[in-house]
C-alpha positions, -999 to +999 in steps of 0.1 A: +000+000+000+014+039-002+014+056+026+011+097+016+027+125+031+008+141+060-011+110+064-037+087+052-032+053+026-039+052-011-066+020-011-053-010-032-075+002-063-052+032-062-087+054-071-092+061-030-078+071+001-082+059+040-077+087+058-048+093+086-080+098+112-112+079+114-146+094+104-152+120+127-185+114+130-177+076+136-189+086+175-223+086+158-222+054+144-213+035+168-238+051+199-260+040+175-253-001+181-283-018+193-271-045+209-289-064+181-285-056+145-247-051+134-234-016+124-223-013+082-197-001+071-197+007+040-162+011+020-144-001+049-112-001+033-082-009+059-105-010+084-100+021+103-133+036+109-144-007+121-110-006+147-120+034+163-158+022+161-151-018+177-129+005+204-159+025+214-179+000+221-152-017+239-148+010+261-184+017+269-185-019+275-209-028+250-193-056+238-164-075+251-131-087+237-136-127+249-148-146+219-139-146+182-175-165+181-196-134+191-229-124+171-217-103+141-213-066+156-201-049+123-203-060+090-176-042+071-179-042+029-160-030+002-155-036-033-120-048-029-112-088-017-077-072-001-097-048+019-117-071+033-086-093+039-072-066+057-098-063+081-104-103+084-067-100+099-073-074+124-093-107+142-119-081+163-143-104+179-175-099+165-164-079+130-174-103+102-171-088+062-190-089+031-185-081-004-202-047-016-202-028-045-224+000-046-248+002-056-257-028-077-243-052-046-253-036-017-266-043+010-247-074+007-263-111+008-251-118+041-276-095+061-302-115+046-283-149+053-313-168+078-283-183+098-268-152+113-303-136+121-293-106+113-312-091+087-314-050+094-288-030+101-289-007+131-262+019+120-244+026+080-212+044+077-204+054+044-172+073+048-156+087+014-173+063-011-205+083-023-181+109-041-171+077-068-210+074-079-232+095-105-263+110-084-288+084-096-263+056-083-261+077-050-300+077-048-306+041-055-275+037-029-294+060-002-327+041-008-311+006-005-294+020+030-332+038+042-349-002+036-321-018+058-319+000+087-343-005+120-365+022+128-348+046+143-314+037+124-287+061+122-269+070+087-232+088+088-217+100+053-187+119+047-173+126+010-157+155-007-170+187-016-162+202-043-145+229-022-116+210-013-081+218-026-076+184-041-039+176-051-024+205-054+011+206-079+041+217-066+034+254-071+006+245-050-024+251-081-047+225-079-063+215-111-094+200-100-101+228-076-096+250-103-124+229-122-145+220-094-156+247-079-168+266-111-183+236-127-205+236-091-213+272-093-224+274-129-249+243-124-259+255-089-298+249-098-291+215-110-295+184-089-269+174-087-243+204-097-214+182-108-235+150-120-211+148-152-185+143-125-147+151-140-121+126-149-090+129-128-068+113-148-071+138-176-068+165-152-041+158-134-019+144-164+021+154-165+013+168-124+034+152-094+002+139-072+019+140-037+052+133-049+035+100-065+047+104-105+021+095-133+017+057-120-004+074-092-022+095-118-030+064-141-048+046-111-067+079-105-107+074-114-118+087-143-151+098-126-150+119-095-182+130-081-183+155-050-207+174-037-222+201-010-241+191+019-269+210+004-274+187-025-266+156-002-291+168+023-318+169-002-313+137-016-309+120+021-342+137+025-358+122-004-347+089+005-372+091+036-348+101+059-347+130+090-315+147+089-299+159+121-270+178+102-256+184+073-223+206+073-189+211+045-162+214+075-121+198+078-118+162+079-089+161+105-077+127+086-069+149+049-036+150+043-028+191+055-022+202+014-058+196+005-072+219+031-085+250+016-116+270+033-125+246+062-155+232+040-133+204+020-155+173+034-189+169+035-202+155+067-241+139+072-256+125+101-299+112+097-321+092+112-345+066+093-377+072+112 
């Protein structure tokens, strides 16, 4: 894996990045444990935002650390087999995973497996996946996370906005940015103001990404999606849920040379009802 400057690993696709710092609204997610119905996360990656979430609940004494054979707890998913490897080999007693790929595979098969009983979902993290998907695929994504949760099931998202200063060259320009943000203002009445999304690759070409050469660049996606929290509120909305807050602020686990106006990430926290 390649660990970046300032923090925070480039996932095995090379198209993502686990932070340096877990969600921080992974607090949320895990108070919302039932006792009953596993937590999801969604895009687990290394398995960061599973290890600070399976350490809450540790230290609340929720659940204890004295059987690999507990009920499943979390169910992490990604789209990646060495992800999910990756967090197999932490061994955290009670955190089983699943293959996902949103949103045609998710939620995965295995919440509606008989044999583990577990067929909601009390809590879904999905932390920096939803900026990979075109708005419809993000809709059908936060409709297919609404029907899986319990009543009263708690949704955390964070994803970029299109305010962040997203690999910036060494004069410190940032060539996205510098297509982001009026691409977003120019469609403002839209639905979804960047729905087109921009390829990376194209824009980023002949740049050093974090010191990374054009191997890094070749890996980026060619379809890069962010978004404000207005436009994700409305569609969390639509999706039948009550949202608590919806705010662009600093994700403390960005490497420091993407930070720009303090609204870089955007952070969501709902309720199904």
């Amino acid at each position: 894996m390649i660990e970046l400057d300032g923090g925070g690993k480039m996932t095995l696709n090379g198209t993502g990045l686990e932070m340096s710092e877990p969600s921080p609204l992974v607090k949320f997610w895990a108070q919302s444990f039932d006792g009953i119905h596993p937590l999801v996360d969604v895009g687990c990656a290394y398995g960061r935002n599973v290890q600070a979430a399976h350490n809450l609940l540790l230290k609340d004494k929720i659940i204890d650390n004295s059987s690999n054979n507990d009920p499943t707890i979390i169910l992490a998913c990604d789209c990646n087999e060495g992800h999910l490897a990756a967090v197999d080999n932490l061994q955290l007693p009670g955190v089983r995973t699943a293959f996902a790929r949103l949103p045609e595979n998710f939620p995965p098969q295995i919440l509606f497996d008989s044999t583990n009983n577990i067929n909601e979902a009390s809590g879904i993290l999905m932390s920096e996946v939803l900026h990979f998907l075109s708005g419809e695929a993000i809709e059908q994504t936060l409709v297919a996370a609404r029907d899986v949760l319990v009543s009263g099931g708690v949704l955390v998202i964070t994803a970029c906005s299109p305010f962040m200063n997203f690999a910036p060259d060494e004069s410190g320009v940032c060539p996205v940015n510098s297509v982001l943000q009026p691409l977003y203002e120019s469609n403002i009445d839209r639905k979804w103001p960047a729905g087109n999304g921009i390829n990376l690759q194209t824009l980023l070409s002949g740049r050093s990404l974090d010191g990374r050469g054009d191997n890094a660049i070749k890996r980026m996606p060619t379809f890069f999606h962010p978004f404000s929290a207005r436009d994700l509120r409305r569609a969390v909305e639509e999706a039948g849920f009550r949202v608590i807050s919806a705010k662009e602020r600093w994700h403390p686990g960005y490497p420091p040379q993407y930070k720009n106006d303090g609204r870089e990430n955007t952070q969501l926290l709902a309720v199904k009802e």
